[in-house]
C-alpha positions in Angstrom: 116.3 126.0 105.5 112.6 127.8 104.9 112.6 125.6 101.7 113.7 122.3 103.4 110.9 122.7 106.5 107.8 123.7 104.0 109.0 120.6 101.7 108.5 118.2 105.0 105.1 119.9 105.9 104.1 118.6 102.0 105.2 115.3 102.9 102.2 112.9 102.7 101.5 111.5 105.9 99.4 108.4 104.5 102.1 107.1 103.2 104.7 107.9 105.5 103.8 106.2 108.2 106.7 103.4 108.1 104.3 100.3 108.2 102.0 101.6 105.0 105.5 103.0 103.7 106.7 99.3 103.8 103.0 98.0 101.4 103.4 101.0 99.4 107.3 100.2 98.9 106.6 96.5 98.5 103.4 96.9 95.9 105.6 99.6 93.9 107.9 97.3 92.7 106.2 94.4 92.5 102.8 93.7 90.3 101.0 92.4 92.6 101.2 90.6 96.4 99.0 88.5 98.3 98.3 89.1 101.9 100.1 86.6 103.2 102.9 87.7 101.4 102.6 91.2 102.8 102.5 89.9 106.4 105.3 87.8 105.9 107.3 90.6 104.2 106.7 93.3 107.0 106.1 91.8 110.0 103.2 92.7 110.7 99.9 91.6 112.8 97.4 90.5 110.6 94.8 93.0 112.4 97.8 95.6 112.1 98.3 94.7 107.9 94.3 95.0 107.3 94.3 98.5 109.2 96.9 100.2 107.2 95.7 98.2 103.9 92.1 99.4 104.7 93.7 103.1 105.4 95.4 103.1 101.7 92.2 101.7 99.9 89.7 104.2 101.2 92.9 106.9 99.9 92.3 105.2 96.5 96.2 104.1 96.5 95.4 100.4 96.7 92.9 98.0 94.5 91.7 95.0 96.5 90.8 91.8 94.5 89.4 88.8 96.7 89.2 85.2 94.9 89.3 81.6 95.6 92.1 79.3 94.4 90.4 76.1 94.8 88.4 76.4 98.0 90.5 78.9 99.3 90.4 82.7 99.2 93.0 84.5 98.4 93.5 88.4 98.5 95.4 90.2 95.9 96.6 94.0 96.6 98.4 96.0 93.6 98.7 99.6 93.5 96.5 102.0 91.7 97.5 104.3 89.2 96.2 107.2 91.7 98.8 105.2 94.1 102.1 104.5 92.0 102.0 108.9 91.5 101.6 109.5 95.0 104.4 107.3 96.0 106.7 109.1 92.7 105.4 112.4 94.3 106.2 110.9 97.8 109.5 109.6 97.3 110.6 112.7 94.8 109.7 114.7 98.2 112.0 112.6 100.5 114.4 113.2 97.5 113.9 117.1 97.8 114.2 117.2 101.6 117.7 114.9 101.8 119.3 116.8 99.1 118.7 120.2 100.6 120.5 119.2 103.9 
């Protein structure tokens, strides 16, 4: 039991949080999204969605690339390579913690 609880103090907190679990989930296995995608995807605010996006860029998990398509802008979010290992590491620690209950 000493194992299990000092595997869950490990956990990384950033990313469990369920909303910024939900992007991190989303942007793993796909290339890329687009904000509007995201917000559709999680349910999110849109003030809620830039928070935790904001959160996981300044962690270095998330590259941000604005653009215009025509005269509209358009935000792209895909996940860093510093991101894609700390969800592996993240979700090999879930893995850890469920299969030493």
């Amino acid at each position: 039991m000493d194992k299990i609880f000092s595997e869950i103090q490990k956990i990384n907190r950033l990313i469990h949080e369920p909303s910024r679990l939900a992007i991190m989930a989303i942007l793993h296995e796909l290339k890329e999204a687009d904000f509007l995608y995201l917000l559709n995807t999680t349910g999110l605010t849109r003030g809620n969605l830039s928070a935790h996006i904001t959160k996981l860029e300044e962690a270095g998990y998330i590259q941000v690339e604005k653009k215009f398509v025509g005269k509209k802008p358009k935000t792209i979010y895909r996940l860093t390579e510093e991101g894609r290992k700390a969800f592996r590491a993240y979700i090999n620690s879930m893995k850890d913690i469920i299969g030493g209950l």
